[in-house]
C-alpha positions as CSV (number, residue, x, y, z in Angstrom):
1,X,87.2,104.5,101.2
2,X,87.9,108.5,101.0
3,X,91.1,107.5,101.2
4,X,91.2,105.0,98.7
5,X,89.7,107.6,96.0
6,X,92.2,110.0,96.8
7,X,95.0,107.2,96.0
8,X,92.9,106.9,92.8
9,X,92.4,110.7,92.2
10,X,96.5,111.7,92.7
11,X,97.3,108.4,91.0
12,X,95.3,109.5,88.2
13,X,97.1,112.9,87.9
14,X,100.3,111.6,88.5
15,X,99.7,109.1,85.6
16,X,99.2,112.3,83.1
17,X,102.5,113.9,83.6
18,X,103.8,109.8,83.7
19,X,101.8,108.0,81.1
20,X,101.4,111.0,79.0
21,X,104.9,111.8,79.0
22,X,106.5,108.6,79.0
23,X,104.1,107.9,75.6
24,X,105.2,111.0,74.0
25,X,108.8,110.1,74.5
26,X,107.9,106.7,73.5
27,X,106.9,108.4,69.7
28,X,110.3,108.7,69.4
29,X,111.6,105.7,69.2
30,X,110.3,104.8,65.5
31,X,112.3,108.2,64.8
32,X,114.9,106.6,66.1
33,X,115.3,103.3,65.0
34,X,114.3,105.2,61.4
35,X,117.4,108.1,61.8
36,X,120.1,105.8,63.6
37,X,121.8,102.9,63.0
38,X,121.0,99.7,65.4
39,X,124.2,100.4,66.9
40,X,124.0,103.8,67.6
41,X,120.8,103.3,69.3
42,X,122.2,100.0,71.1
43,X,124.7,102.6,72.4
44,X,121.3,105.3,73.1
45,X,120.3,101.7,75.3
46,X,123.4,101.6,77.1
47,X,123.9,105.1,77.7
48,X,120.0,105.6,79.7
49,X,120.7,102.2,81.3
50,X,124.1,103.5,82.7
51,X,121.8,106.9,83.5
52,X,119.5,105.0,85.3
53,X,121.7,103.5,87.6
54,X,123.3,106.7,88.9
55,X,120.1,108.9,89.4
56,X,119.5,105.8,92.6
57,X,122.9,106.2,93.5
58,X,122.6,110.3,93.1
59,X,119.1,110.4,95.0
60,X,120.1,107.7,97.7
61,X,117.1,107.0,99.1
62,X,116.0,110.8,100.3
63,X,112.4,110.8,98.1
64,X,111.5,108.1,100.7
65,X,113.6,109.4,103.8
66,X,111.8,112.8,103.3
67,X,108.3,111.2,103.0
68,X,109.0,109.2,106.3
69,X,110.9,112.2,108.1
70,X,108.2,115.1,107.5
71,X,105.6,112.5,108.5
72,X,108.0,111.9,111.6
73,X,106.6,112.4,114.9
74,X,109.8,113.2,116.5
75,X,110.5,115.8,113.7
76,X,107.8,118.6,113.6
77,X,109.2,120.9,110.9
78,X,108.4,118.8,108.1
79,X,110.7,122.4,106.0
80,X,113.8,121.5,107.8
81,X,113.6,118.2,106.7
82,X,112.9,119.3,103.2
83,X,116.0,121.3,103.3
84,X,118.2,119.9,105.0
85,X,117.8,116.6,102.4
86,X,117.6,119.4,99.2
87,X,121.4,121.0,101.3
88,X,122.7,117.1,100.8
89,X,121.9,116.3,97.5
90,X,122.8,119.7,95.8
91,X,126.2,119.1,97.3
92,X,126.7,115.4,95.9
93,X,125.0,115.8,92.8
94,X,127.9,119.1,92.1
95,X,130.5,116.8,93.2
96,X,129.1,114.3,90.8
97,X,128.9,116.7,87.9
98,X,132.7,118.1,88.3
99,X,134.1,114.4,88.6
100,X,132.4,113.5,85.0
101,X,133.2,116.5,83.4
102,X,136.5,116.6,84.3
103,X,137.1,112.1,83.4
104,X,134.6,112.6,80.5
105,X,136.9,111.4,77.7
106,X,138.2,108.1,80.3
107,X,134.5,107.4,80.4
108,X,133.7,107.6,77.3
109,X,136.4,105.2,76.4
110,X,134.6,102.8,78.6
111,X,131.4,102.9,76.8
112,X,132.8,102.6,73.3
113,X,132.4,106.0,72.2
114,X,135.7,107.7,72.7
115,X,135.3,109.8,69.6
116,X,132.5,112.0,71.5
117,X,133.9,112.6,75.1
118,X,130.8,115.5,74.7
119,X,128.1,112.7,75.1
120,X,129.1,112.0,78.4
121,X,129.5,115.6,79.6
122,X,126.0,116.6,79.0
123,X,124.6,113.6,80.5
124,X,126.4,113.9,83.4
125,X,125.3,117.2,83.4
126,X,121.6,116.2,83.0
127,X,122.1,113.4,85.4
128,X,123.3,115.6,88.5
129,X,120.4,118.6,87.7
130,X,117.5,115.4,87.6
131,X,119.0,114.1,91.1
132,X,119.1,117.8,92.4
133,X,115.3,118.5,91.3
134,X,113.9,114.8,92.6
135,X,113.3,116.0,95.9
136,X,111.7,119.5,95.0
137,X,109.1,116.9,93.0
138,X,109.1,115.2,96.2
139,X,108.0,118.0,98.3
140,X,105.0,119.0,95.3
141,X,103.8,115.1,95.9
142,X,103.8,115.8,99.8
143,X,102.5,119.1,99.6
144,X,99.5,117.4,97.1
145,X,100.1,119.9,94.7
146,X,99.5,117.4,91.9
147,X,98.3,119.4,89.1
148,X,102.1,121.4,89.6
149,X,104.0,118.4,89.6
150,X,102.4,117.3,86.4
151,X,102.3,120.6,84.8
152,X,106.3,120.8,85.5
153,X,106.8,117.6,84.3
154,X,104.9,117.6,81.0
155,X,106.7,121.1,80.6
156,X,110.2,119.2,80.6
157,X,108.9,116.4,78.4
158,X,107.2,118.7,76.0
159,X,110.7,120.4,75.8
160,X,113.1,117.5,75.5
161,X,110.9,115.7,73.0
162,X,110.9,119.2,70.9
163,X,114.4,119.8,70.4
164,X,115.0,115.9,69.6
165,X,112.1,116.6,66.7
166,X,114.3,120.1,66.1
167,X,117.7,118.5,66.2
168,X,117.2,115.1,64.4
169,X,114.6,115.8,62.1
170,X,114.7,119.7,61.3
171,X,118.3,121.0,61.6
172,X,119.8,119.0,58.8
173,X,117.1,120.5,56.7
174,X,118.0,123.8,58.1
175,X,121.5,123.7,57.9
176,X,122.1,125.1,54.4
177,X,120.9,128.5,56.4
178,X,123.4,130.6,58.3
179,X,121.6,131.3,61.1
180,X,121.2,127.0,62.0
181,X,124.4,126.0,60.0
182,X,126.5,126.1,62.8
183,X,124.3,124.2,65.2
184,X,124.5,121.0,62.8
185,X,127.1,118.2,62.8
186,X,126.5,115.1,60.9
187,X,129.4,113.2,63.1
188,X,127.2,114.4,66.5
189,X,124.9,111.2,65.6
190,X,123.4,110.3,68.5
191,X,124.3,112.8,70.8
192,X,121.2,115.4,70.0
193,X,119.4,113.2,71.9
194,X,121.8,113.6,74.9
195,X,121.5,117.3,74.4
196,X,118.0,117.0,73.9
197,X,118.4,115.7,77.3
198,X,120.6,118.0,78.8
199,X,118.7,121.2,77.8
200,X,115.1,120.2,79.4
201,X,116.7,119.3,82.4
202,X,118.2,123.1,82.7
203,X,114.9,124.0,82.2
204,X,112.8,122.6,84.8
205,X,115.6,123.5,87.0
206,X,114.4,126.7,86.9
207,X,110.6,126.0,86.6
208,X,111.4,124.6,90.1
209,X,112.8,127.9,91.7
210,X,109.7,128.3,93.7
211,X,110.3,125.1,94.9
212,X,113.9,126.2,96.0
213,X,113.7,129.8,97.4
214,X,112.1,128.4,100.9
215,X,113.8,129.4,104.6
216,X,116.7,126.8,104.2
217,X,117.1,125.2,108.0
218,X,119.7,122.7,107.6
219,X,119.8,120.1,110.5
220,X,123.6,117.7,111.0
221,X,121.8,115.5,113.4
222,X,118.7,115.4,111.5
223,X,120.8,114.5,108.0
224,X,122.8,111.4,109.9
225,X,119.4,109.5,110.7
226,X,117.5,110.4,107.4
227,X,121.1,108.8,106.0
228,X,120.7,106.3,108.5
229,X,116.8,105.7,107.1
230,X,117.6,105.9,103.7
231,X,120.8,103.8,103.3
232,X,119.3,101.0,103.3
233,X,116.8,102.4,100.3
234,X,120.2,102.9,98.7
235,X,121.2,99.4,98.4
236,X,117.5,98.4,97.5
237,X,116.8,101.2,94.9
238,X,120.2,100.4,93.4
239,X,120.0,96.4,93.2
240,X,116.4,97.3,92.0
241,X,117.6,99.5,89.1
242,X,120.4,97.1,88.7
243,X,118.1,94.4,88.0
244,X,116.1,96.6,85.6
245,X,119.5,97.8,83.8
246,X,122.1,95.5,84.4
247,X,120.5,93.2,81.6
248,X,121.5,96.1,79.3
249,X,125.1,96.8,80.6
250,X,125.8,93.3,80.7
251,X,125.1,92.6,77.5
252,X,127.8,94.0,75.0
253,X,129.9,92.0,77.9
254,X,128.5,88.5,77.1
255,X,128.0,88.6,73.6
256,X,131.8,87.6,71.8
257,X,130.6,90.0,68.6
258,X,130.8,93.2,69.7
259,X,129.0,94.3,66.8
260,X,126.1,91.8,67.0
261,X,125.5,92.7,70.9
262,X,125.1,96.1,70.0
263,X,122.5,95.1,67.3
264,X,121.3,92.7,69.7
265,X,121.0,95.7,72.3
266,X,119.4,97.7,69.6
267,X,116.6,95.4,69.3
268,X,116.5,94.6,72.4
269,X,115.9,98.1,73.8
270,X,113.1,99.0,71.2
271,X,111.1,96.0,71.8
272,X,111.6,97.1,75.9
273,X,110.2,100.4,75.1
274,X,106.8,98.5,73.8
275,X,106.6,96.7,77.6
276,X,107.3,99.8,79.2
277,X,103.8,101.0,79.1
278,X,103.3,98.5,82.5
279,X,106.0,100.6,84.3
280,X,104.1,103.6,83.1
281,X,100.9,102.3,85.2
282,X,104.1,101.5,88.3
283,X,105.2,104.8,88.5
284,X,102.1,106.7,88.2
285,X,100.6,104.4,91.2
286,X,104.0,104.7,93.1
287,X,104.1,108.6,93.0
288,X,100.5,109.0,94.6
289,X,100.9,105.2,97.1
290,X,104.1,106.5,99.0
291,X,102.7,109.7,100.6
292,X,99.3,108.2,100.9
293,X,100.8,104.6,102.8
294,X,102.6,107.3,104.9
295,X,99.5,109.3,105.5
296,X,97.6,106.1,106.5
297,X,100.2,104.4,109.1
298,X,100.1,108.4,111.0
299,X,96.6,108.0,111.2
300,X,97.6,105.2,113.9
301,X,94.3,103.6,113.1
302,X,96.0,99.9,112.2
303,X,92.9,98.5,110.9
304,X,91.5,101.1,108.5
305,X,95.5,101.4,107.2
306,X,95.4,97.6,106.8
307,X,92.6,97.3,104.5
308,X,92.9,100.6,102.4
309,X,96.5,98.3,101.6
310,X,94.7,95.4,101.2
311,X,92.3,97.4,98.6
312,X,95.5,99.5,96.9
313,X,97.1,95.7,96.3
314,X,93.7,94.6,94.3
315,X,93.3,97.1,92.4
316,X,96.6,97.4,91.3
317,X,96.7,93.6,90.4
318,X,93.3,94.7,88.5
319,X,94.4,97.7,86.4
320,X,98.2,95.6,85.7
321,X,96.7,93.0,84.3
322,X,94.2,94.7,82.3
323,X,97.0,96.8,80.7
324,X,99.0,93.4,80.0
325,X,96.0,92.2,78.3
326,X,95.2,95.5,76.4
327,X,98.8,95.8,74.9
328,X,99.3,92.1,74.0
329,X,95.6,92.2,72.0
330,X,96.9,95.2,70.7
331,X,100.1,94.4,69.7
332,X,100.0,94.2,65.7
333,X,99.2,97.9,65.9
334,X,101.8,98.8,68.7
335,X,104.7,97.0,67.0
336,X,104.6,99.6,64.5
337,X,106.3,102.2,67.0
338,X,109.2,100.7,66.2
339,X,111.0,99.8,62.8
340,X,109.7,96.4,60.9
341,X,113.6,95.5,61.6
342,X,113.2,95.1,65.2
343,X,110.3,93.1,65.1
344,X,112.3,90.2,65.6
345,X,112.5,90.9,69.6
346,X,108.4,91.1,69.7
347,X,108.5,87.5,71.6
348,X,110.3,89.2,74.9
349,X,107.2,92.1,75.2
350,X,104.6,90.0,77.1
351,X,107.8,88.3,79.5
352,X,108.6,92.0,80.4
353,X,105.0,93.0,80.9
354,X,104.6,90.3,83.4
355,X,107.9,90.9,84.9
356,X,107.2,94.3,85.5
357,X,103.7,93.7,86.8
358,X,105.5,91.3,89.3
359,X,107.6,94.5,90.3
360,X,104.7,96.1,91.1
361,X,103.4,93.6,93.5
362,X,106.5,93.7,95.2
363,X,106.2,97.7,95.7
364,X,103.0,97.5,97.1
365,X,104.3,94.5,99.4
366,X,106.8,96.9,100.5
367,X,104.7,98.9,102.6
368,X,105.2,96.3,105.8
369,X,109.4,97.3,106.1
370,X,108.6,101.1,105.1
371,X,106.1,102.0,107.6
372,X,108.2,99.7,110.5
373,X,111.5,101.4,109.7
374,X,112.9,97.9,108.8
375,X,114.0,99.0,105.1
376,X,117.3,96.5,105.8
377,X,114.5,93.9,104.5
378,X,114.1,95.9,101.2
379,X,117.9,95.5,100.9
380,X,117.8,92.0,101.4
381,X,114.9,91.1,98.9
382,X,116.6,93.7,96.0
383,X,119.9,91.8,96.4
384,X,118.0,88.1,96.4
385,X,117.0,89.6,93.2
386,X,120.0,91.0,92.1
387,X,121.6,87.6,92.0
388,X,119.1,86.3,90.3
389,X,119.4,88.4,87.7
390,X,123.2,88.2,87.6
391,X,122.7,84.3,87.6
392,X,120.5,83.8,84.6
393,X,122.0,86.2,82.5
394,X,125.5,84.5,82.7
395,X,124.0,81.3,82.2
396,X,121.0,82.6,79.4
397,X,122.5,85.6,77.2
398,X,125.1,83.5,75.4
399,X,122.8,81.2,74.8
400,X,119.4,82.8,74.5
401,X,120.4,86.1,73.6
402,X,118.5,89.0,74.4
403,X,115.4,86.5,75.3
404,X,117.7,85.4,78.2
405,X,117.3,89.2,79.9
406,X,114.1,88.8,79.1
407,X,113.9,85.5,81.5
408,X,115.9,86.3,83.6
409,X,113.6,89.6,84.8
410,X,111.0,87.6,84.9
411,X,112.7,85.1,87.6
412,X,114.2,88.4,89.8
413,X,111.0,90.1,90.0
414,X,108.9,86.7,91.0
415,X,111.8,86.0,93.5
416,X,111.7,89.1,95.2
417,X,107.7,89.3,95.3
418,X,107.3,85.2,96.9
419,X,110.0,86.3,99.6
420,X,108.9,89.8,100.5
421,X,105.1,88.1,100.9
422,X,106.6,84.8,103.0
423,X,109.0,87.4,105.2
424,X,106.0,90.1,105.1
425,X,103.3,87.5,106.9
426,X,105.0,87.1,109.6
427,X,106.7,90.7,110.9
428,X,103.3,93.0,109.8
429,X,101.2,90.3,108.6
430,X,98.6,92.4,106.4
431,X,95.8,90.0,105.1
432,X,96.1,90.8,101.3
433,X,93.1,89.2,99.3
434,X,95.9,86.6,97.4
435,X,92.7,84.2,95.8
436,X,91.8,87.6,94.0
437,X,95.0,88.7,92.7
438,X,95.7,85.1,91.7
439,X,92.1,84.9,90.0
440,X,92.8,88.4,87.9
441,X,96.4,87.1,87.1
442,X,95.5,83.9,86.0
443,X,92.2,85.3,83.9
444,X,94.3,88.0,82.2
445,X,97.0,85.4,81.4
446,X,94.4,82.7,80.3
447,X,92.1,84.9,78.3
448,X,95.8,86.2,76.7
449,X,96.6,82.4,75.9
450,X,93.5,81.8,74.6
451,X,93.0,84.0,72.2
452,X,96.3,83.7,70.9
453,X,95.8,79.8,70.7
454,X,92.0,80.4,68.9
455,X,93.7,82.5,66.1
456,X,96.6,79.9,65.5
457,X,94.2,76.9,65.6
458,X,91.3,78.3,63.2
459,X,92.2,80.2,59.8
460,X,90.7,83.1,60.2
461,X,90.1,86.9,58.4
462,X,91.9,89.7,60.2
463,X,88.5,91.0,61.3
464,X,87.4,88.2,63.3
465,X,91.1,88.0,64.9
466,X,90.3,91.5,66.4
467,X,87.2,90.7,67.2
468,X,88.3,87.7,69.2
469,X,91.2,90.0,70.5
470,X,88.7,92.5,71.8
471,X,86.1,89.9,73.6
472,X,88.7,88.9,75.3
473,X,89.4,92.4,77.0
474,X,86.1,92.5,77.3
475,X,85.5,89.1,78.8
476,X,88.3,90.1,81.6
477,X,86.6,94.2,82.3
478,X,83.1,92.1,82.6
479,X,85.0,89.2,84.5
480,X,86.0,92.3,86.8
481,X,82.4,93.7,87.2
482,X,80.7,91.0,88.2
483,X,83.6,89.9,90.7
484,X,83.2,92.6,92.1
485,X,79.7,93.5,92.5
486,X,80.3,97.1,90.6
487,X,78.6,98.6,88.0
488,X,81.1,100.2,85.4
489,X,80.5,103.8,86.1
490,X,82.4,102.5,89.7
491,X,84.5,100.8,88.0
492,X,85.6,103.3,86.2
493,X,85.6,105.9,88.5
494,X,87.6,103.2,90.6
């Protein structure tokens, strides 16, 4: 159980640099969708979706291979493994940089934004500095120096969501003035944000210095089987992020109106932004559960690590679906983060949520083929996935539209979750309490649909719609007491 609160204690911590972040860059988006044209942020959409997909490619797995290899019992310097990981990616993330820089205009081409070759320069720039500094964050969530890692983090945020306030907002006011007239460009659009970007990420490059100046022991042996560990986490991290992003990329593809599919993006991609308060709650709860499954399987005591799993996958299921429930109650007054002309794509938010809650089941699944060195099982699940996504986006988009994406998440994630459960019973079986997760599912779902049903069947005021709203959070927290047994100061401190 200590363990368990310390899970809950670096999860919590974890989730202010996250949550807190992620929200505050979140507040931009009304700024956006207020400043830009729907096609300039469709292209904002498909530029971060493009990002996402190379930060796997750039970090190949080593987050995860350093977490397994300084937790290694045949490697005792858990520094040379932290180096000699930091050695690789400092060299393929330069190589990375040069090769964009130098093919920035072909590129750009490519994208649909030839006029501004710049745009891709500084976020390939930003790109290879935020693969670089993954694994120094790596080595704060190993060394438990939580309250760094978050301080570093909010730092960056802080910064980046500054200057897009400066740029955006400020500098065209200021531009009449010498000192800032040269700064502002009213053909540059979209690309303060990339510069935004670009400038934070120098930044907490050098926040991270002490992070960088330890003994450097690089190790050629050690590198080929931390490859060797991580490839694997490669393929899965990148048909993962493929099946978060390729939605996005896709999209302009199967569309026949270029113009419409990047409206359609546009939308699209704001309405995501209201969903992605569920992969908020993921990441926060995946920074503090790899080190801690890791911690638990050296213990060697199989039983304990077994049900502190078995109580990690509960409470997750727990805490997702009472954030699903919180945000789809909510939702009249967290629509207005984005503008009334994007309110048409509010009907793909709760397909999302549920998508992305289903992503987190499958993480916290993937403890069996982590801990066993079997990640080739990862790989397998991420590309059953993968072709699901492909699938039912070829078959849904042109017909759906962006509701189609929306779907075809849904299926990937729910794929990969059933078959990494059915595979995972029988090579580590791990007796997860699946009546409870299926109870809290099914209540936060039902108490969802029923409210939403109670407000469309009876007229109503707009006071007893929220009141209904918030009994049925409340029915769920209580729901989630008495299951349990807890009173709520437990719950809460749970």
């Amino acid at each position: 159980m200590a363990g368990l609160k310390s899970l809950a204690k670096d999860t919590a911590v974890y989730g202010m640099s996250s949550i807190v972040g992620r929200f505050l860059n979140w507040c931009l988006v009304p700024m956006y969708t207020h400043v830009f044209p729907t096609e300039e942020y469709g292209l904002v959409t498909l530029v971060y979706s493009i990002v996402a997909l190379l930060l796997v490619c750039l970090t190949y797995g080593m987050e995860t291979g350093f977490f397994r290899f300084a937790n290694h019992e045949r490697w005792k310097d858990p520094m040379q493994v932290y180096t000699t990981a930091l050695t690789a990616l400092g060299c393929s993330s330069t190589l990375f940089c040069v090769i964009v820089l130098i093919f920035s205009g072909v590129f750009a081409g490519w994208m649909g934004c030839s006029a501004h070759p710049s745009y891709i320069g500084m976020m390939g720039i930003a790109v290879a500095l935020d693969a670089f500094t993954s694994l120094p964050f790596a080595y704060l969530r190993y060394k438990r120096r939580a309250m760094r890692f978050a301080t570093l983090k909010l730092i960056g945020i802080g910064l980046n969501i500054g200057l897009n306030i400066f740029f955006i907002l400020l500098l065209p006011r200021l531009a009449s003035f010498s000192l800032f007239g040269w700064m502002w460009s009213e053909d540059f659009g979209v690309g303060y944000i990339f510069l935004a970007n670009m400038i934070s990420s120098v930044v907490t490059l050098f926040l991270l210095v002490p992070e960088l100046m330890e003994k450097w022991r690089f190790n050629g042996k050690l590198l080929r089987e931390m490859l060797v560990y991580s490839f694997p986490l490669l393929v899965l991290g990148l048909a993962g992020i493929m099946n978060q992003s390729i939605d996005k990329i896709l999209y302009p593809l199967l569309v026949a109106d270029h113009d419409v599919a990047m409206e359609g993006l546009g939308i699209y991609g704001a309405n995501y932004k209201i969903a992605i308060i569920m992969v908020m709650f993921i990441q926060a709860f995946r920074f503090a559960y790899e080190p801690y499954i890791f911690a638990q399987h050296k213990a060697k005591d199989g039983r304990r690590s077994n049900e502190a799993y078995v109580q990690a996958m509960k409470w997750y299921v727990i805490f997702g679906m009472f954030i699903f429930l919180g945000v789809m109650e909510m939702i009249d007054v967290v629509k207005w983060f984005i503008a009334p002309s994007y309110f048409s794509g509010l009907r793909v938010v709760p397909v999302v949520m549920i998508a992305e809650f289903f992503f987190g089941v499958f993480f916290n699944l993937s403890v069996w083929y982590k801990i066993t060195d079997r990640t080739i099982y990862g790989t397998w699940f991420s590309l059953l996935g993968l072709v699901v996504t492909l699938g039912m986006n070829v078959a849904l988009v042109p017909v759906l539209g962006y509701m189609g994406c929306a779907l075809a998440a849904l299926c990937c994630y729910g794929v990969m979750m059933a078959a990494s459960w059915i595979v995972g019973r029988r090579k580590y079986p791990i007796d997860y309490d699946v009546r409870s997760a299926l109870f809290y599912f099914v209540a936060g779902i039902g108490l969802w649909a029923l409210a939403a049903m109670t407000e469309h069947a009876v007229e109503m005021p707009q006071v007893v719609k929220w009141i209904v709203r918030l009994l049925a959070v409340g029915g769920y927290v209580a729901t989630v007491v008495l299951k349990e047994k807890l009173p709520i100061t437990k719950v809460i401190r749970k």
